[in-house]
C-alpha positions in Angstrom: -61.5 -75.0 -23.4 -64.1 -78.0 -22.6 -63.3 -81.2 -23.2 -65.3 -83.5 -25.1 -67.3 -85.8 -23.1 -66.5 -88.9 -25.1 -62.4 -88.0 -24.4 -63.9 -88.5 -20.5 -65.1 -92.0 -21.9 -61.4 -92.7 -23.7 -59.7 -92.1 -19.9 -61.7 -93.8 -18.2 -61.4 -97.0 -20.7 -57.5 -96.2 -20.0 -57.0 -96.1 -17.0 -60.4 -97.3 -14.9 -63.0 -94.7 -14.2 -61.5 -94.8 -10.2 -58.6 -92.9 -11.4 -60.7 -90.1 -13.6 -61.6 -86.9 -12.3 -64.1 -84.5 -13.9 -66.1 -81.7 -12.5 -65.8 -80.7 -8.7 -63.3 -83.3 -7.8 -60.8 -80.9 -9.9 -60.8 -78.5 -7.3 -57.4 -79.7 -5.4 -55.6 -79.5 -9.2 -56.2 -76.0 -10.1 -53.0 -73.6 -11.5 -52.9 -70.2 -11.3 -56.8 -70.1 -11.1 -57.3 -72.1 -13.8 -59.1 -74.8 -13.4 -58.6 -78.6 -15.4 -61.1 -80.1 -17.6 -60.3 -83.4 -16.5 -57.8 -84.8 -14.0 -56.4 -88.8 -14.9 -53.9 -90.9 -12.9 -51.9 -93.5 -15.2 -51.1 -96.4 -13.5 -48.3 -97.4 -16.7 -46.4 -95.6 -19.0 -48.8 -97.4 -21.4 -51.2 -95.8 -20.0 -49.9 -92.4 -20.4 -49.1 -93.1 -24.4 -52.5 -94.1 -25.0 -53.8 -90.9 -22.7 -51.1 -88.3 -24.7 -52.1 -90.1 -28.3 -56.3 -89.6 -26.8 -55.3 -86.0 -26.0 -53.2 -84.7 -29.0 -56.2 -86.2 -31.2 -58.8 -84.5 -29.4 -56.4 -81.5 -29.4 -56.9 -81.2 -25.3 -53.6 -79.6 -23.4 -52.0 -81.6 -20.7 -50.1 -80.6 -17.9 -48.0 -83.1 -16.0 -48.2 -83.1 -12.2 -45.8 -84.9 -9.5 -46.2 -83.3 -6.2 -47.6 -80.1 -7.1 -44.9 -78.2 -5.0 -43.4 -76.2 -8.3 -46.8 -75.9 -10.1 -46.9 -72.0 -9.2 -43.8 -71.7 -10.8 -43.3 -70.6 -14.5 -45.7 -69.0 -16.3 -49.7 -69.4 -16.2 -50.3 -72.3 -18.8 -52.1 -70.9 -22.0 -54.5 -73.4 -21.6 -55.4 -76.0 -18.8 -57.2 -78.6 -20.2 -56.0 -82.4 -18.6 -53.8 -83.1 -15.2 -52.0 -86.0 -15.7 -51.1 -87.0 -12.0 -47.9 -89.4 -12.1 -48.5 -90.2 -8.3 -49.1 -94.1 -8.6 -46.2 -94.6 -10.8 -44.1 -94.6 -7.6 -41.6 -97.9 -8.1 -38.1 -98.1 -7.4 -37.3 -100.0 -10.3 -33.5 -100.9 -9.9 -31.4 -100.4 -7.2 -27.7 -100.9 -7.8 -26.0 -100.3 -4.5 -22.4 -102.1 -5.8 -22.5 -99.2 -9.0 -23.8 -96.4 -7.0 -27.1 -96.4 -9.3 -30.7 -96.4 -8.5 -33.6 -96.3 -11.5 -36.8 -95.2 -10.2 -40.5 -94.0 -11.3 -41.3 -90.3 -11.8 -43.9 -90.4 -9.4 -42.2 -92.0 -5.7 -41.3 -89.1 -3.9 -38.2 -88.0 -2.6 -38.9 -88.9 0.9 -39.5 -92.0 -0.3 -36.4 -92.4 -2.5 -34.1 -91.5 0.5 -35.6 -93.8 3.4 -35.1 -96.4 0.7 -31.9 -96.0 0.0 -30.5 -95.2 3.3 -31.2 -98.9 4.2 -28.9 -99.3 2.1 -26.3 -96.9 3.3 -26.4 -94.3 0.6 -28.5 -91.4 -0.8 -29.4 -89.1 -3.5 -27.9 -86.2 -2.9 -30.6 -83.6 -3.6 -32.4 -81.8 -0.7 -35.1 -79.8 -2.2 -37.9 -78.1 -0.6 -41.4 -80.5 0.5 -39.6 -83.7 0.1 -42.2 -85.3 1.2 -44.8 -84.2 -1.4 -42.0 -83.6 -4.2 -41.6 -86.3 -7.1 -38.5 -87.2 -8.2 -40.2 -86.0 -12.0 -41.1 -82.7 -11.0 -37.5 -82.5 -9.6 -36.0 -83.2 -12.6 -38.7 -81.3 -14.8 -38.4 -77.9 -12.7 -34.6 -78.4 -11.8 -35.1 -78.1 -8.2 -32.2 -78.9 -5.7 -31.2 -77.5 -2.2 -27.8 -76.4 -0.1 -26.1 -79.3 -0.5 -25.4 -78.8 -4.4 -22.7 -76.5 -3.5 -20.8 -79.7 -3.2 -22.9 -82.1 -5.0 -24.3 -80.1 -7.9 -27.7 -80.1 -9.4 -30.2 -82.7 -11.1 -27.9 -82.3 -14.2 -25.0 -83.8 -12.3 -27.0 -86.6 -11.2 -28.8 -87.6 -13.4 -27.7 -90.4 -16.0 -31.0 -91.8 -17.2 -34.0 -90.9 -18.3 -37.1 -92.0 -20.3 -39.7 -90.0 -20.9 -43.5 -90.1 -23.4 -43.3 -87.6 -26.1 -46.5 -86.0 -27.0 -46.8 -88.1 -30.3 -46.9 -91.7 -27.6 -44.0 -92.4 -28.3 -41.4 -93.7 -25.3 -38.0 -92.7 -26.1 -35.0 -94.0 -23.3 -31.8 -91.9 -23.3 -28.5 -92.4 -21.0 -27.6 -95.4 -19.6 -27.7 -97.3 -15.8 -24.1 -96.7 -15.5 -22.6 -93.3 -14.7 -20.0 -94.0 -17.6 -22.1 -93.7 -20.7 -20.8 -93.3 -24.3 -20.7 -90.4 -26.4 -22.5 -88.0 -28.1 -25.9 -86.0 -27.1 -27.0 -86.1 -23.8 -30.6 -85.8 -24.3 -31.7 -85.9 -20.7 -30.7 -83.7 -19.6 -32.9 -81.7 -22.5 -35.7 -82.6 -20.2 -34.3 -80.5 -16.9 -36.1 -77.7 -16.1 -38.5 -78.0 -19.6 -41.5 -78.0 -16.9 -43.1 -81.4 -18.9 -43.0 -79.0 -22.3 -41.2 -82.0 -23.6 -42.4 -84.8 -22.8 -43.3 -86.5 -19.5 -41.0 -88.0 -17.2 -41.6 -91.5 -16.5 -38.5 -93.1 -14.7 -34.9 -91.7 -14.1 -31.6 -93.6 -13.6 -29.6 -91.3 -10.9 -26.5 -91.4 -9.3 -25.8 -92.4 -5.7 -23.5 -91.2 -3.4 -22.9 -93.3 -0.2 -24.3 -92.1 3.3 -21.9 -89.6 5.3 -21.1 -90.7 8.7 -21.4 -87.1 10.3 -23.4 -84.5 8.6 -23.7 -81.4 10.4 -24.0 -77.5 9.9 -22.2 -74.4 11.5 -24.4 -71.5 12.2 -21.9 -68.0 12.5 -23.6 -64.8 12.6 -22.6 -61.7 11.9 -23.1 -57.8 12.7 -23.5 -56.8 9.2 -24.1 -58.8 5.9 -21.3 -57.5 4.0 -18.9 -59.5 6.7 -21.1 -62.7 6.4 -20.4 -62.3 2.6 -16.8 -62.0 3.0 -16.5 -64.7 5.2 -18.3 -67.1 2.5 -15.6 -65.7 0.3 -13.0 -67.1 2.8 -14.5 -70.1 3.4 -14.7 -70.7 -0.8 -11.4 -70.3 -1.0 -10.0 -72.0 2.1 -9.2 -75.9 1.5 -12.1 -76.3 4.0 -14.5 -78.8 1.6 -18.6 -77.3 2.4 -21.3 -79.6 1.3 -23.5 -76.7 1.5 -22.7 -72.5 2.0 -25.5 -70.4 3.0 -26.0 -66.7 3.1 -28.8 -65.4 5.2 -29.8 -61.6 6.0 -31.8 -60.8 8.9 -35.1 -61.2 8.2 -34.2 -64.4 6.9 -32.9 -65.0 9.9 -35.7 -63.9 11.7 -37.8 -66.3 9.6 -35.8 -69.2 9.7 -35.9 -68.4 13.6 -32.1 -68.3 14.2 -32.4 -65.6 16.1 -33.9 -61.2 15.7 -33.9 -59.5 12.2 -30.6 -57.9 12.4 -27.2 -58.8 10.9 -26.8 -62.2 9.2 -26.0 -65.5 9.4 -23.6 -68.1 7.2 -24.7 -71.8 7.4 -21.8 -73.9 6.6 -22.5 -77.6 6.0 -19.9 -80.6 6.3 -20.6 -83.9 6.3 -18.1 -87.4 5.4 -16.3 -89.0 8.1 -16.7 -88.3 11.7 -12.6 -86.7 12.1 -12.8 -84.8 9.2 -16.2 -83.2 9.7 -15.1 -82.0 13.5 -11.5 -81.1 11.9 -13.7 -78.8 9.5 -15.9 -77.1 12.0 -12.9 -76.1 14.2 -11.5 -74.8 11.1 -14.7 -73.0 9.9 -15.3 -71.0 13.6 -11.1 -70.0 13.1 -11.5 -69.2 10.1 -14.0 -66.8 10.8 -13.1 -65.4 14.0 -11.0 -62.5 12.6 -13.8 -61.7 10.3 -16.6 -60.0 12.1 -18.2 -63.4 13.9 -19.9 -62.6 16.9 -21.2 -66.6 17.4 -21.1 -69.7 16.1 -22.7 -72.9 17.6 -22.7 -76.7 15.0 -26.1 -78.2 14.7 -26.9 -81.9 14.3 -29.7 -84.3 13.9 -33.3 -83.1 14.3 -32.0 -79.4 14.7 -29.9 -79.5 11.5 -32.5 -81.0 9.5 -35.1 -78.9 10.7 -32.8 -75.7 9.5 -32.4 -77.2 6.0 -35.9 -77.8 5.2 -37.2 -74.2 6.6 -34.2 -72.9 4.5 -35.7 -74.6 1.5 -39.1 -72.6 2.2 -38.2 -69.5 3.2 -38.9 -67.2 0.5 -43.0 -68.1 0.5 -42.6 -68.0 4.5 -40.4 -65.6 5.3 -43.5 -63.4 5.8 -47.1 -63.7 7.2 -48.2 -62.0 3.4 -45.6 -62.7 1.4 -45.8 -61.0 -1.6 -43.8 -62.4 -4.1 -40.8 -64.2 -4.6 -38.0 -63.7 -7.0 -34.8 -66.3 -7.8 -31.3 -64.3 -8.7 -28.8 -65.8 -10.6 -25.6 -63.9 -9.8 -21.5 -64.2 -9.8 -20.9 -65.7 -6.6 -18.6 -62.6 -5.7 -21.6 -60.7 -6.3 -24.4 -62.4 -4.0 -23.9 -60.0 -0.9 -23.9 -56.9 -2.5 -27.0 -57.3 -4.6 -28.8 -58.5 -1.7 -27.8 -55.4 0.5 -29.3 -53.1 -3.1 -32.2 -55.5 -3.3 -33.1 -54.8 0.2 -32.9 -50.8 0.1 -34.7 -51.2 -3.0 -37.7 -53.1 -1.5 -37.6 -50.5 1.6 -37.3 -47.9 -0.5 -40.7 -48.9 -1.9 -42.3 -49.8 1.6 -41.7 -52.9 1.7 -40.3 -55.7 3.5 -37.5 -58.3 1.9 -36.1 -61.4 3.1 -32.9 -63.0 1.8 -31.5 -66.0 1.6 -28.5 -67.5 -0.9 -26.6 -70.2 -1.9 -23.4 -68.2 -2.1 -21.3 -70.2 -3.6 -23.2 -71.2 -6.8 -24.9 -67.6 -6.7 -28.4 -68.6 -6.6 -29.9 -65.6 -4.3 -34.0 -66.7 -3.2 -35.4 -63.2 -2.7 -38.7 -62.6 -0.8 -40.9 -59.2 -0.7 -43.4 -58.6 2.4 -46.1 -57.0 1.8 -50.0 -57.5 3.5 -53.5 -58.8 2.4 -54.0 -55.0 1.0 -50.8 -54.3 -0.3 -50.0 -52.7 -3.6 -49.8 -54.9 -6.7 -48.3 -52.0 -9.1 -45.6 -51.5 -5.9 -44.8 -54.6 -6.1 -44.2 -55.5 -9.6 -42.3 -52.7 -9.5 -39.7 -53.7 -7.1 -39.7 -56.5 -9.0 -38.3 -54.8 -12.2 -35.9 -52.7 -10.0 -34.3 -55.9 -8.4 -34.3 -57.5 -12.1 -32.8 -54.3 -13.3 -30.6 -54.8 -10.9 -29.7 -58.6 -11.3 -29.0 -57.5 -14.9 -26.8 -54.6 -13.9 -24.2 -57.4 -12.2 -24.4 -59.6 -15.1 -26.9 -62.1 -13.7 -30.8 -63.0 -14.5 -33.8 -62.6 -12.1 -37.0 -65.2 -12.7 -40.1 -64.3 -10.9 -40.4 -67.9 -8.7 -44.0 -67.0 -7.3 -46.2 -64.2 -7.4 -50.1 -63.8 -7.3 -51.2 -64.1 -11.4 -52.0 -60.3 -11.0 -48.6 -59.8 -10.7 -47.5 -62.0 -13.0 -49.7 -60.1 -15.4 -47.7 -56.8 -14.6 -44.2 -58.4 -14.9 -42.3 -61.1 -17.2 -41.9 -64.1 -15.2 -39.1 -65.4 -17.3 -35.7 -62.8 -18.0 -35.1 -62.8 -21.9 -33.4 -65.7 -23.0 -31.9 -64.0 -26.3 -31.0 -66.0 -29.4 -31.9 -69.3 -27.7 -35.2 -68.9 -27.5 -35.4 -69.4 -31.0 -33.9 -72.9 -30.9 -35.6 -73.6 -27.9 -38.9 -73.1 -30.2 -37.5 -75.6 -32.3 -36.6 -78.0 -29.9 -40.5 -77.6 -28.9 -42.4 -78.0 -32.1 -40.3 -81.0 -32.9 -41.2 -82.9 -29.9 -44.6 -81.4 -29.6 -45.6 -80.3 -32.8 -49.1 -79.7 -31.7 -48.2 -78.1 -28.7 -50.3 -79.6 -26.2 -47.7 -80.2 -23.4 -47.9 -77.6 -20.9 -48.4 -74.8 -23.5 -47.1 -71.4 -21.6 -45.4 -72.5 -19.1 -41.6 -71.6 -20.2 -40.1 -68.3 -21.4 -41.2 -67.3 -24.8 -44.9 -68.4 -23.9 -43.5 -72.3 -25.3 
């Protein structure tokens, strides 16, 4: 839809014409190949009540932008009419090291966050992919974590603040700066994974946890990816205390470069004090020796974070063309079998598949290969066969990336039952004129 020029003229009065984009300089902020109307970068949360008020007058859709690494994910948006970058609102507002708190602004990224805080001798303990692009708003808005929350959970576990703009201007605070908060709703956490359909992010009060004095991760591979599954069922119910389990078939392991595409590999992460962390990986390799491990070395430093951040990015670069990418949500006693029938599946078809999981919350990242010319109907339909199968174990399959051709050929979102009707609710009471990111979640909300 175009935007009326005198709306250009209201931003620009907002925010400064520096920090309006119109025309050509939209290029960088288009989604799914839609491009915006307008792009604006608030420097204030006043600003962005007086650009959401502009924007629901003029009836103009806005879709809220941190780093742009999660913007392919979801659904296309119904309409694309204003970016509203968050970039500049990059403050850390509090910082409570003696109460384990930190309140910060939607836009600093996590990069950002953690160099801060580890002069202080503590961290957020989130590792998700592109740290250094991702916001700490589009963290929270498309629920995005890493390995570690095998241990340390997910944004909902650490998160205990939040205020966000509603789509009617108006700022609304929920939680509290101290990790004990009083009863009743949480209502940030209503936020998580709502993709900005709710409101926009503006600052987040999060928990800290302090820096470990060792952190370091045991690579053991395996002949066959059932074994590597077992073993991650041993290791779960040892008294062995992971901060992060991963389950990775071969050409994941081929991808992640951790050696040739054949068996698989478990990455078990420790970290805490120095004893206890080498205590742990002596236990992990005997743990595992009577289980099918062929080799097991302990990575540190450089090499262990280099493995954690290819891990987080392995499903869009598993391949040279890869073709799509689909995220499983499975019982943890479950993840190594449906990747072995998600593989034959995808071979089946003609096509390549790369694996990787967090086995011990069940989250399975699966990746198909394909080529510049390869078969869009073939691939949607693998698609449907792996969520078909996802189904079959009691699980959900959500299509994280996939060209909008396939997209057009297969549901991005599994059904979400008898809450997407209060889900709709939730939607048209916060945005009643539905111009926050209209599409984007299941339901087309």
């Amino acid at each position: 839809m175009a935007v009326p020029a005198s709306f250009h003229d209201d931003l620009r009065r907002i925010v400064g014409p520096a920090h309006v984009l119109t025309g050509i300089e939209c290029g960088p902020y288009v989604v799914e190949g839609r491009t915006p109307e307008a792009v604006v970068a608030p420097g204030s949360k006043e600003d962005i009540v007086a650009i959401l008020m502009a924007a629901g007058e003029a009836g103009v859709p806005v879709t809220p932008w941190g780093g742009g690494t999660t913007m392919a994910v979801g659904s296309p948006p119904s309409r694309l009419g204003l970016v509203l970058l968050l970039g500049r609102l990059n403050r850390l507002v509090e910082h409570e090291p003696g109460d384990l708190t930190a309140t910060v602004e939607a836009g600093m990224t996590v990069r950002t966050l953690q160099e801060t805080l580890g002069r202080r001798g503590q961290w957020l303990s989130l590792d998700p992919p592109h740290p250094d692009r991702a916001s700490i708003g589009g963290v929270l808005s498309a629920n995005v974590a890493g390995p570690r929350r095998h241990l340390y959970g997910g944004c909902r576990d650490l998160l205990i603040g939040l205020t966000v703009v509603t789509a009617e201007g108006a700022i609304v605070k929920g939680g509290s700066k101290v990790v004990k908060n009083v009863a009743g709703y949480d209502l940030p956490k209503l936020f998580i994974g709502a993709f900005g359909t709710l409101g926009v992010i503006v600052e987040a009060t999060l928990k800290l946890r302090p820096r470990p004095d060792a952190d370091r991760v045991v690579v053991s591979r395996f002949e066959r990816l059932k074994d590597a599954g077992a073993a991650a069922r041993a290791v779960m119910a040892s008294d062995l205390l992971p901060s992060a389990l991963e389950l990775i078939d071969g050409e994941a392991v081929r991808a992640l470069a951790l050696g040739p595409s054949e068996g698989a590999v478990l990455l078990v992460g420790v970290d805490g004090i120095t004893e206890q962390v080498d205590w742990q990986c002596r236990e992990i390799e005997r743990l595992l020796e009577p289980m099918g491990l062929r080799e097991a070395k302990v990575l540190d430093g450089p090499e262990r974070d280099r493995l954690w951040q290819s891990r987080g990015t392995v499903g869009r670069d598993a391949f040279a063309e890869t073709a799509a990418t689909m995220r499983w949500t499975v019982l943890p006693s479950q993840v190594a079998e449906c990747m072995e029938q998600g593989a034959a599946v995808a071979q089946r078809a003609g096509l390549g598949a790369a694996m990787a999981a967090h086995a011990g919350v069940g989250l399975v990242d699966a990746a198909l290969g394909g080529g510049a010319d390869v078969d869009l109907d073939r691939v949607a339909a693998v698609l449907g066969e792996w969520r078909a199968l996802v189904r079959g174990a009691g699980g959900h399959a959500i299509v994280q990336w996939a060209p909008l051709a396939v997209k057009e050929r297969v549901p991005v979102w599994d059904e979400a039952g008898p809450a997407l009707r209060i889900m709709a609710r939730i939607k048209a009471q916060l945005d009643p004129r539905g111009v926050l990111n209209p599409g984007r979640v299941m339901g087309g909300i």
